[in-house]
N, C-alpha and C positions, 0 to 999 in steps of 0.2 A: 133487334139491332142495337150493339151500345155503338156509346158515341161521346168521346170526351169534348170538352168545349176550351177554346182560344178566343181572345180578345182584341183586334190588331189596329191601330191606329193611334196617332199621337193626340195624348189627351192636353190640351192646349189653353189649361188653366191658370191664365198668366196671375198666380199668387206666390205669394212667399212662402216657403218652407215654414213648417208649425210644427217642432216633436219632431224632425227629420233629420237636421244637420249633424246629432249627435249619433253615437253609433248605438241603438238601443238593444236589449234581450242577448249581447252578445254571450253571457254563460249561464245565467239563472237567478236563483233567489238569493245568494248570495250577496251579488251584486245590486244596488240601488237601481237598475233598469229595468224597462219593461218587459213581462216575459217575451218570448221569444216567438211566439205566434199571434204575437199584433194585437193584445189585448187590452193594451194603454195606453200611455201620449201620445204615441205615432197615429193608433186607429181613428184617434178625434179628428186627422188632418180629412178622412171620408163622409160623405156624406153616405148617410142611412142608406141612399136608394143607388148606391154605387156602388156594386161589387167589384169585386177586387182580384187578379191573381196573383197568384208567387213566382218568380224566377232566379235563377241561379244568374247573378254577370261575372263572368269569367274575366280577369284583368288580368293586364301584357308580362308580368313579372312571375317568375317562376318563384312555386313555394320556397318555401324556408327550408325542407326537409330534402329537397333537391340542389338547393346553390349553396348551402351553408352561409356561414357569416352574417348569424342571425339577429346579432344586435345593428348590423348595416340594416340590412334587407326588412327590420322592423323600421327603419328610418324610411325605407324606401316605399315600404306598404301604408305610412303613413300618408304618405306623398299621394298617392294613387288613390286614394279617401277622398284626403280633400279636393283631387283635381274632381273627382264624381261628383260629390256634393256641390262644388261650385257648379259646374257643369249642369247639373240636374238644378239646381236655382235660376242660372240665366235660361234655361227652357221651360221652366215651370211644370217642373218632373214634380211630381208628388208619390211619393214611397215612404215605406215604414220598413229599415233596416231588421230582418230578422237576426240573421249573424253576420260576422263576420269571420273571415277563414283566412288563415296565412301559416301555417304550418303543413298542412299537406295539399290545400291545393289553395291558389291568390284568388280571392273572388268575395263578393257578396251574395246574401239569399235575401232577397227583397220583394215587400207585397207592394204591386204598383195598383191604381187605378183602372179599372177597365178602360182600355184603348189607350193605355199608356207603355205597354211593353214593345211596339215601333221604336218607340226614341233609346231603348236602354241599346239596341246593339250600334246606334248612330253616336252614342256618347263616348267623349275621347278616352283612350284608355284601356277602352273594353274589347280584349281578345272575340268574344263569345256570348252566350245567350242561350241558357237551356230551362224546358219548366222545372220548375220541384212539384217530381211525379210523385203521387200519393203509392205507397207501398202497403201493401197487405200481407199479413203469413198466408203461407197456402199449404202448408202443410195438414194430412188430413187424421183421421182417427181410424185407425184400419180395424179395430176389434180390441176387446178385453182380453188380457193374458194374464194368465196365472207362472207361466214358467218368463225366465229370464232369456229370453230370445237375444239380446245382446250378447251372449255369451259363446252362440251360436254364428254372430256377423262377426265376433273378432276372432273365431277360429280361420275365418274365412279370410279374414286379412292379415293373419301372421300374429295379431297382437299378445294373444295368449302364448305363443310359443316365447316372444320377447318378455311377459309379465315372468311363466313360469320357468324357462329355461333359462336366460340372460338376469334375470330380479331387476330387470331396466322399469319402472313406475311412472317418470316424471317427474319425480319429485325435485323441487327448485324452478319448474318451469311454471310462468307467470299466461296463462291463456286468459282471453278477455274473450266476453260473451256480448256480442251488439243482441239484442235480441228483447223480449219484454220483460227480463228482469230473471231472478235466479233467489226460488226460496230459499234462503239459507237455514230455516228451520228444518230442513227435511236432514232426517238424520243419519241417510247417504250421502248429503253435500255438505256437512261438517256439523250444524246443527247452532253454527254463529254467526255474528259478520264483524268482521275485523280483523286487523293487526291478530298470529296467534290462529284467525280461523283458514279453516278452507277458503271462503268467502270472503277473502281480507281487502277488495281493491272494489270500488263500486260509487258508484253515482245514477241517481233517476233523473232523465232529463222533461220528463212529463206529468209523473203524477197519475193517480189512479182514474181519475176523469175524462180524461184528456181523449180527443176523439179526432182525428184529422178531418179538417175542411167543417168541424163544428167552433162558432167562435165564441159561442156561449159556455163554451169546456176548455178554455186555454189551457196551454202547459202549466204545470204546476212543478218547480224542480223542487226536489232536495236531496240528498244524502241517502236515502234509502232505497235500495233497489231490491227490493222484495217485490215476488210475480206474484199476479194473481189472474193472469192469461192462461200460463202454463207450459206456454210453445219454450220458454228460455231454460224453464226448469230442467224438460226432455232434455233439451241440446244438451247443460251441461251435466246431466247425469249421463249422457252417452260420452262423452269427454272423458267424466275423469266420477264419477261415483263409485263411492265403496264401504258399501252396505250390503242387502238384499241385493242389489244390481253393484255390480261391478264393470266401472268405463270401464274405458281404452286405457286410459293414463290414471290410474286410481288417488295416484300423490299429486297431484299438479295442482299448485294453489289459482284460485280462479280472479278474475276484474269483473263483475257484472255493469254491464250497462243497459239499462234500461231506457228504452226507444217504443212504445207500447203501452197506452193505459189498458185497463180489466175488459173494454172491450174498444173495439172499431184498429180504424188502423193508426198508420204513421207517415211521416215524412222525409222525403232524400237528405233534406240540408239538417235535420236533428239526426241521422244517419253518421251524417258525416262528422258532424258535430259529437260523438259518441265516439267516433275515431280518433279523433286529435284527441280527446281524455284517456283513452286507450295509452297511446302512444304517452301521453305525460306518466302516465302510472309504470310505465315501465315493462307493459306488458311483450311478453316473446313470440305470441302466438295472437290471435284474434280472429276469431270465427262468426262468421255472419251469413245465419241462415234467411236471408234475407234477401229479396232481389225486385228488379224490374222487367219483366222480359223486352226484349227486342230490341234492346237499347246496343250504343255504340262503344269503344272501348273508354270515346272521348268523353262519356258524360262522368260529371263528377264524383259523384260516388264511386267508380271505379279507376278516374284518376286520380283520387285520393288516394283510393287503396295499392293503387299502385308509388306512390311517395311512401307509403307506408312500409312498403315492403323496401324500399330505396333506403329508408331509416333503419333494415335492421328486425324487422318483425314480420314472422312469415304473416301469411294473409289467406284465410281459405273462404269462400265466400259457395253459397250453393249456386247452381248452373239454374234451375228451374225446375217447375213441372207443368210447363206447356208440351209437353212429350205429344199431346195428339193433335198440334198447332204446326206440325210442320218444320221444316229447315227453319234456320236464322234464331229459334228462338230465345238464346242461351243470353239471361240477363245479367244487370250492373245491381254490384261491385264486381258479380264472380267472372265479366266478359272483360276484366282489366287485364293489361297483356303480362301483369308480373305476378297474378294471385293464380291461386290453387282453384280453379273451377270446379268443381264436385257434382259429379254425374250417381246416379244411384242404380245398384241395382237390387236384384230377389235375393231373400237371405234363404238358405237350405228348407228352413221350418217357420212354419206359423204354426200359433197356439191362438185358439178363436172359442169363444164362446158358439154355444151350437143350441140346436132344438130338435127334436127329432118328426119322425114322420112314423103314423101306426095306419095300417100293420106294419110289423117289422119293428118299427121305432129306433131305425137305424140312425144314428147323431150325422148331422148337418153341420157344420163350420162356417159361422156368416161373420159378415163386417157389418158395424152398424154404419149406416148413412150419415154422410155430417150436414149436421142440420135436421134429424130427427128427434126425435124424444127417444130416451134407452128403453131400446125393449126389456119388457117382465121378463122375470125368474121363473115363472111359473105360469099356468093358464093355457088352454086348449080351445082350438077352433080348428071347421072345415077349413081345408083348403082347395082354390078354387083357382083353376088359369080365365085367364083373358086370351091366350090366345095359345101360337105354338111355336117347335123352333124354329120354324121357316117363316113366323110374323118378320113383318122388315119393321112395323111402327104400330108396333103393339101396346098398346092401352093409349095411345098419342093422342086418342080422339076420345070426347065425350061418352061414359058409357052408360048402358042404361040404369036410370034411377032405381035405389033398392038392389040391383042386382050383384051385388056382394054383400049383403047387408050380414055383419057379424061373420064375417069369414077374412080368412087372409089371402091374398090375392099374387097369386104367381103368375110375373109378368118376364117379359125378355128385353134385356135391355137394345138399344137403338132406334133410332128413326125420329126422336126428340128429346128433350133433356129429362134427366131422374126426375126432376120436380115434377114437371109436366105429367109425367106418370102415375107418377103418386099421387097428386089433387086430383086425377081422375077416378081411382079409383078409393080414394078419399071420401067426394062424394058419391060415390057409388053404395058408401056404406060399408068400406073393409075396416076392418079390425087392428091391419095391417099388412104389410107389402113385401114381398121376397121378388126383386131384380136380380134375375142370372144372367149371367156376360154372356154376350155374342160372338165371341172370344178366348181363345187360351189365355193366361194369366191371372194377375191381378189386378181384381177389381175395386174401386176406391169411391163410390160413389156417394153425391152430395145433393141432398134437396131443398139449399139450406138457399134462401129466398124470402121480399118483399111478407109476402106471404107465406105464414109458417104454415109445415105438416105435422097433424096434431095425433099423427097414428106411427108408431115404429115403423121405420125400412131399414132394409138390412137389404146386401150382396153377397152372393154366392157364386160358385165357378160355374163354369158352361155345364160341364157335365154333371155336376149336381140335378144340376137348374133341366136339361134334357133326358134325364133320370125320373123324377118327379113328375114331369109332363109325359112322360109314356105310362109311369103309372095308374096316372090320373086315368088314362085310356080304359084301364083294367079294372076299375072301381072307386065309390071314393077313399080320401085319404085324410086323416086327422094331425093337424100340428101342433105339437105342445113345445113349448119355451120352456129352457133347463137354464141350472144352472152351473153347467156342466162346462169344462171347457174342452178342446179338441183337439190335439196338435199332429200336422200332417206334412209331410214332405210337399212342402212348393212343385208344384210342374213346371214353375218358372225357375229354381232355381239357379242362381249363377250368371242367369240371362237381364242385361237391361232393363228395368223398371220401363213400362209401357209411360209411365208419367212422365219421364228426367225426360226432359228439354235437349233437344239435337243443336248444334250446331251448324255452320262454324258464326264466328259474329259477321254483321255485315261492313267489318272492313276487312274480311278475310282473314283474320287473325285467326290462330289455332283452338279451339275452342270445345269442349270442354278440357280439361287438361288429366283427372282422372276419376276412377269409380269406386263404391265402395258403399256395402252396405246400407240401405237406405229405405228399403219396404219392410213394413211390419216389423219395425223394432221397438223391444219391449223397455222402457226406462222412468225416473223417476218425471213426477208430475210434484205441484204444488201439497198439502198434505192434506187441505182443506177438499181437494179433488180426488183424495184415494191414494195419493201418493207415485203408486205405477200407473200407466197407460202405454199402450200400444201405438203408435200414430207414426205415418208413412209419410216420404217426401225427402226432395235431394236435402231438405230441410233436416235431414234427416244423416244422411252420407257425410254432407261438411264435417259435423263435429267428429265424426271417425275419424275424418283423414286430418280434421286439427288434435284429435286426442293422438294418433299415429304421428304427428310431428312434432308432438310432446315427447313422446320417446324416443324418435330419432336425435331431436335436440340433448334429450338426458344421456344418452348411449354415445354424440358424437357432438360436443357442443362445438367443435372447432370450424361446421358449416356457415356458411351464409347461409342470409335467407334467401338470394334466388340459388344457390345450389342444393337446399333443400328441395325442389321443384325436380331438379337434374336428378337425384339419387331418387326420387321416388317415382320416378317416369321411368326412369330404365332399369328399376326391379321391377315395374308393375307386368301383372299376369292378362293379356287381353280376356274379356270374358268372348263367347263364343255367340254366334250370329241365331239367333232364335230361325233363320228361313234354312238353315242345315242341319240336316238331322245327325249328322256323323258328330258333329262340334269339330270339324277341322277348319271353317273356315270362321276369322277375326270378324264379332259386330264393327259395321262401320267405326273407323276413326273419329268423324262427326259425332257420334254419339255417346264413345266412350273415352274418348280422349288415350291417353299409354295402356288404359285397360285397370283393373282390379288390383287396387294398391297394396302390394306384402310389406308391410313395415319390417321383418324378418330379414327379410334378403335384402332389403337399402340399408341396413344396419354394417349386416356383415359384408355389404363389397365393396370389394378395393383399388376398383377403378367407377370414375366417372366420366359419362360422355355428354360432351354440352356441345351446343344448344344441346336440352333434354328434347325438343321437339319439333318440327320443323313447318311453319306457313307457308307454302310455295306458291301462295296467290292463283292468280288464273295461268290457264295455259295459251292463251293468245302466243304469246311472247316466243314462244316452242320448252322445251326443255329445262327444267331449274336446276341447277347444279349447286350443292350445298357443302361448304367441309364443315366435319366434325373434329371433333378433337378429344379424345382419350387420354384420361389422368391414372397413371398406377401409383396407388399409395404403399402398396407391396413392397416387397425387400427381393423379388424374384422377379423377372421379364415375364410377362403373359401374351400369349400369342390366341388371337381370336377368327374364328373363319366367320365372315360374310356373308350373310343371304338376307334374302327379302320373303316377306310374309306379305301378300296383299289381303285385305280387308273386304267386306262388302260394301259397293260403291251406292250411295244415292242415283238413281238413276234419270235424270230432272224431270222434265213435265214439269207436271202442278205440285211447288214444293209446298200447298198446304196440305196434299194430302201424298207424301211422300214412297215411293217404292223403292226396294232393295232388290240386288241383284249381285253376281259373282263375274260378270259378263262385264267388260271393260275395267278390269283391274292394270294399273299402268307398272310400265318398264324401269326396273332400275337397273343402274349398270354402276357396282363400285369402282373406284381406282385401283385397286387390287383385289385381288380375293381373299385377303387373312393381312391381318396388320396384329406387328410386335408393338408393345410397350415396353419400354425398359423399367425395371427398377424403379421407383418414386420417379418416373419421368412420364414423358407424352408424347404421343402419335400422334397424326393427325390421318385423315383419310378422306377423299372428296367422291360422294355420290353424287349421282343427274337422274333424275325421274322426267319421262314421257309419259303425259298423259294418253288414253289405248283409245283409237281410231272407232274402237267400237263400243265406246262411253258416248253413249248423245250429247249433245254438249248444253251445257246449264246443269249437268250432273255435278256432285260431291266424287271424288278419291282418296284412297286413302290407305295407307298400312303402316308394317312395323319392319325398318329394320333392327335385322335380328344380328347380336354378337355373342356368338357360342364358344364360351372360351376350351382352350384344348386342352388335355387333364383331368376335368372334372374342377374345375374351380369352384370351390363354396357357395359364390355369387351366381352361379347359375349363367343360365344365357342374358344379357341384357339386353334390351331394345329402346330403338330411337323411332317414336309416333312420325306418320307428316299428314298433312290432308290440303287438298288445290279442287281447285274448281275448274270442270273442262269448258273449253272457249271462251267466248269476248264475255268479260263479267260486263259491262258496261251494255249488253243484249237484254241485260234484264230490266221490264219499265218498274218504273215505280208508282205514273197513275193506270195503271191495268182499270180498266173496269171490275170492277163489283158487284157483288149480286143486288147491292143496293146501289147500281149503275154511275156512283160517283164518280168524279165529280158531278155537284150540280149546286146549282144558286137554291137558296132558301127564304123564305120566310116564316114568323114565329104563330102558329095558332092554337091556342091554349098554350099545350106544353109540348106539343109538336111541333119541328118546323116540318114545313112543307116545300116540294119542289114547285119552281117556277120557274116551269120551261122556256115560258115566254118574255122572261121580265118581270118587274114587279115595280110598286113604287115606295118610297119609303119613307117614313119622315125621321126620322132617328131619336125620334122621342122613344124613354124606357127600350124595350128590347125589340124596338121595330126598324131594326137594322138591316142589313144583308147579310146572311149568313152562306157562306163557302162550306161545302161537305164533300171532304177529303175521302179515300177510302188510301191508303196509303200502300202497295201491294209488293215493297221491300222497302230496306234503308234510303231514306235523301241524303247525300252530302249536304245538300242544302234547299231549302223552299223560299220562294219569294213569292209576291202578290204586290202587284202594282196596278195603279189605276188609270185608267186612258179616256178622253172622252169619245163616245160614242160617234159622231158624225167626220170628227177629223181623227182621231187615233192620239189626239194631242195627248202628251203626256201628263198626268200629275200627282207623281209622284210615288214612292214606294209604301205599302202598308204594314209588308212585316218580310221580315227577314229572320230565319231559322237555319241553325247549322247541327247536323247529323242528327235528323229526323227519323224516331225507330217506324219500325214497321208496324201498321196497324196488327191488334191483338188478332183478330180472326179474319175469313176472305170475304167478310162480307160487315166489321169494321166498321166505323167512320171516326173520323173528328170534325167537330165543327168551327171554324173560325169567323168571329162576328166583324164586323167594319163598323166603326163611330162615324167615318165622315172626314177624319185627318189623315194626313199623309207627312212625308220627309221629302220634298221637294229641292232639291239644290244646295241640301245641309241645313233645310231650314222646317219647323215646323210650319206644315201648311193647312188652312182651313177650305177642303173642295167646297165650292159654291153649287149650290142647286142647278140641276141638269140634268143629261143623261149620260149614263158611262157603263164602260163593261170593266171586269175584275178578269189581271191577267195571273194565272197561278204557274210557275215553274218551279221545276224539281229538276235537281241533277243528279243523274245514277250514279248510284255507293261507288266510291273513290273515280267517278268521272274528271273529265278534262273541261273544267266554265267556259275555254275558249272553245268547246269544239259544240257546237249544236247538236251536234246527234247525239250529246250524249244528255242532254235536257229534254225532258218530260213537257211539255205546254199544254193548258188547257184556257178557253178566254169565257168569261161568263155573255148567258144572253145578257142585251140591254137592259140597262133598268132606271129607275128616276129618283132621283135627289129632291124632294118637294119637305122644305123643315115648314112645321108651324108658323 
């Protein structure tokens, strides 16, 4: 079970501000302040035994990057400082200022005191309140390749026809890399850093150390944004390298920023903070393979990025790879409603290192596990199953001692995590581990954990993997490691990445927006690492489609950057539904947003239709009727006939574990059936979509319309995405039960807490508090937790207040929220007095009505006791 943890109560330390009142770590070493993750004056203001968290406070004044008049609007961000500071003085707020933000979004990122983040959304001024969620890459290593498989995803996206038929490159176009840094020694990314290089625009905001949520590895900035992760290297070799690998955009000069020490993760607000350095450099483009899932459109990172894009700089951000997590998942920055979300899908070929099987010694094509040791080049062993293809939770359980001893161990994946698998047959005594999917596709798997696996795993396809175990049937079989590599036509080609994160977000916004190469792409790596690697993930897709709007911008620079969005939604190609075998019916809109980006065909056409795509919200309401509006840049009138494409619809139930269907695709009805453009003029044309009587309702819908223009127009047919959700959105709870039957009250024993069904008593000394255990089973608008006493219901007062709450990461989830003992009583910090009291927790469903009750979640804690030393 994971389980994040929250802090909730006003910490009621009537002292003076120490190292607070100034604004400290606001850019780095530069500057005379302290770094930026609290590793100086400000942290002296805590005691040892105090921990601490971080939050974002969102204030009432719109960035600088949206209101203009920014030598005003810096008078006025002023102003909004000092009112906080004072404010949090007369309360006896205790915080250590990380940043400060007023260019793309108005706000602070601040470490407060445990039980001190109550008072920050009660303090005058303050719009808002959200954590600064810890971010990890998730991108994975799909296998070693010897050939240039990029070369292959941008056939697949039009890129190469625009490098070699058009000579469009990129070149003058300025991309920025948020990401762990970008070796410039690699002598496909220029092989310098400066003014003159590839690599001419860069800043580290962390330093090689640097580990999120470790305080003994503070940030360390300086000037150098050299990787040595290797995740940023990829991205901007799939961008714009031109070497051995040749990006997207081969000319495009790069901004590295580094957000990433050499290992662990990073931070939303150094995130963000990496954006506004972006944008001062001047950059055109900004790619950030980087995300949060579940998150809302409002949270900061992707309201930034969305100011960014308001500034003039497209914005492509990955959607996720929570792909086997169900609906909602599609994270921030990429769930912002003006960035480019980037969905991923299969490229044509993988090239995979292999091993063979004797007799025969037919080669095998595997991915190594991340979080394995690299299997040998060389070296033979039996091979041995644990089970067969109809195990449901094969090798899940302890197996007998010795009984793989020096053999490698063919196991079937499901019914517990890779790890699990592998330490079993670990100690069992294997050699090593061959997991084949349970599944068509591709498989990506990771056994990378507390505890390491000290023996190679690797994955392989289903039928490999069901190949091998009928063998076994027939006699045994010998596995030798080559080193040899394999390349095979994908059975998933063209289809959805089983990993990219479905949509839509949970304020209904359109979500993801497009797709585009993204499994098993082969690009540069740091050079200390080999230089190339293979490695999978919409982490993966983003830079395509930011190297792909490098060229549209070099080809067409007279775009904005949200009509950049527009042309490349309505040339995109839908990829096709992996549950039809014909390929006539469009994957879910949720999932791939306009479909498979051709940078080719947004190039060459000469009309665009905005909105590129359309949220119709729920259908409660009945019917959504939309107009479009068509731009011909042409010197000829184009006349386009009308139709609709429906998609595969989610069909609801249990959207963690999601099903597709062709059965309730809804009704469109244009206002004409063929609309003219004139000449460099515009049309306009108003659709209505019904959602289909025979979509259960809490399902996804979704399709393309389609404009085919008459003639044969160069541009092809273009399409306009939409996607809505059938019935009352407001039907969906948000404390559902969970498999870990949350809500429930907690107390702390060891490192566990534990339920107390009955109550409990608490003294509130160290961590013997009450802990609340959320399991969150969508979006909140909002959560609150107020405290009442037990025998009269009397009130006293609120403990925390939160606004657009994502959904927990899985269906069984939690988070934990602890209480100190304070409350905000009548505007006032209050200290509850020892007693009895119950914890009242509400939630209001994703874009609910606060006046209406139904649309709030309640739950009220058993009794429990208040007894301090």
């Amino acid at each position: 079970m994971k389980c994040g943890v929250r802090w909730f109560g006003l910490a009621c330390l009537h002292i003076a501000l120490s190292g607070c009142s100034g604004e400290l770590g606001v850019e780095g070493a530069s500057q005379n302040n302290a770094p930026p993750d609290g590793a100086a004056a400000g942290e002296a203001t805590f005691a040892p035994d105090e921990p601490t968290e971080l939050w974002f406070v969102e204030l009432e004044r719109a960035p600088a990057a949206t209101s203009g008049g920014r030598a005003r609007m810096k008078g006025l961000a002023d102003e909004e400082r000092a009112l906080f500071r004072r404010a949090a003085e007369e309360r006896g707020l205790r915080y250590t200022l990380r940043f400060s933000f007023e260019e793309l979004w108005d706000g602070l990122s601040v470490r407060v005191a445990r039980g001190g983040s109550a008072a920050l959304s009660e303090m005058p001024g303050v719009k808002a309140v959200y954590p600064v969620v810890p971010v990890e890459l998730d991108a994975v290593r799909a296998a070693t390749a010897v050939d240039p498989d990029l070369a292959v995803a941008s056939d697949m996206s039009g890129a190469d026809l625009v490098r070699r038929d058009l000579g469009v490159t990129g070149e003058g176009i300025r991309v920025g890399v948020i990401d762990s840094g970008v070796d410039y020694h690699h002598p496909d990314l220029g092989g310098c850093f400066g003014q003159g290089c590839r690599v001419a625009f860069g800043h580290d905001f962390v330093g090689d150390d640097f580990v999120a949520g470790d305080s003994s590895n503070p940030p360390a900035p300086d000037d150098d944004p050299d990787d040595c992760l290797g995740h940023g290297t990829h991205v901007a070799g799939i961008i714009g390298a031109n070497g051995i690998v040749q990006g997207v955009a081969p000319d495009v000069t790069f901004g590295a920023y580094r957000v990433f020490g050499c290992r662990g993760g990073s931070r939303a607000d150094i995130i963000l903070k990496a954006m506004e350095r972006a944008a001062e450099d001047g950059m055109h483009v900004v790619n950030i393979s980087i995300g949060t899932p579940f998150q809302w459109p409002d949270y900061p990172t992707a309201a930034a990025a969305n100011a960014l894009v308001a500034r003039g700089v497209v914005v492509v951000a990955s959607i996720g790879n929570s792909g086997e997590k169900g609906l909602w998942g599609a994270g921030a920055p990429g769930v912002g409603e003006a960035v480019i979300g980037a969905a991923s899908i299969d490229g044509t070929r993988v090239t995979r290192l292999s091993f063979t099987v004797a007799p025969g010694n037919a080669a095998i094509g595997y991915a190594r596990a991340e979080g394995s040791p690299p299997p040998p080049l060389s070296g033979s062993a039996p091979l041995a199953r644990t089970g067969t293809p109809t195990s449901a939770r094969d090798a899940c359980d302890e197996l007998p001692a010795g009984s793989l001893a020096g053999k490698i161990a063919l196991v079937r994946r499901g019914g517990c995590p890779f790890h699990e698998k592998a330490a079993h047959a670990q100690a069992a005594g294997a050699a090593g581990v061959v997991i084949y999917n349970d599944r068509g596709g591709v498989m990506n798997p990771s056994v990378a954990a507390s505890s390491p696996i000290s023996i190679p795993v690797v994955g392989i396809a289903q039928a490999d993997g069901e190949l091998l175990s009928a063998r076994l049937d027939a006699g045994p079989l010998t596995h030798s490691w080559t080193d040899r590599a394999v390349a095979a036509q994908s059975s998933t080609a063209g289809l959805i990445s089983g990993f990219s994160s479905h949509g839509l977000s949970a304020a209904l916004s359109f979500k993801p927006d497009l797709a585009a190469p993204g499994g098993a792409i082969y690009s540069t790596v740091p050079v200390e690492q080999g230089s190339y690697d293979t490695l999978s993930g919409t982490s993966m897709a983003a830079p395509h489609v930011a190297g792909a709007v490098a060229l549209l911008l070099d080809a067409r620079p007279e775009l904005s950057a949200p009509r950049v969005r527009d042309v490349l939604q309505n040339s995109a190609v839908p990829a096709p539904w992996s549950g039809d075998p014909s390929g006539q019916v469009p994957e879910g809109a949720h999932r791939q947003g306009a479909g498979v980006m051709r940078v080719d065909r947004a190039i060459r056409a000469t009309t665009v239709i905005s909105p590129g795509k359309l949220a119709l919200g729920e259908s409660e309401a009945g019917p959504a009727a939309r107009t479009l509006t068509l731009e011909n840049s042409a010197a000829h009138d184009v006349t386009y006939d009308l139709s609709h494409a429906p998609a595969a619809c989610a069909t609801g139930g249990d959207h963690w574990r999601p099903t597709s269907a062709t059965a309730g695709a809804a009704a469109v009805d244009f206002s004409a059936p063929s609309v003219t453009v004139p000449a460099h003029g515009r049309a306009t044309v108003t659709v209505t979509v019904r959602a289909s009587d025979a979509l259960a309702d809490g399902g996804l819908f979704g399709g393309y319309l389609v404009f085919t223009p008459r003639g044969g127009a160069a541009d092809g047919p273009l399409r306009v995405p939409y996607a809505g959700f059938k019935g009352d959105y407001q039907s969906v709870p948000v404390l559902k039960p969970s498999g870990s039957e949350a809500p429930w009250l907690g107390k702390l024993s060891g490192t566990r807490v534990v339920p107390q069904r009955s109550g409990a008593t608490y003294t509130l000394a160290s961590d013997d508090v009450p802990y609340v255990m959320v399991h969150f089973d969508h979006g909140a608008e909002r959560v609150t937790l107020d405290i009442v006493e037990a025998a009269t219901a009397k009130p006293w007062g609120r403990a925390l207040s939160l606004s657009h709450v994502g959904q927990s990461s899985s269906a069984t989830a939690v988070t934990r929220y602890g209480w100190k003992g304070t409350t905000k009583l009548d505007g006032r910090p209050t200290v509850v007095p020892d007693g009895d009291y119950r914890i009242k927790l509400r939630a209001l469903r994703a874009l609910g009505d606060p006046g209406n009750e139904a649309h709030w979640d309640t739950w009220t804690s058993p009794v429990f006791t208040l007894d301090r030393p």
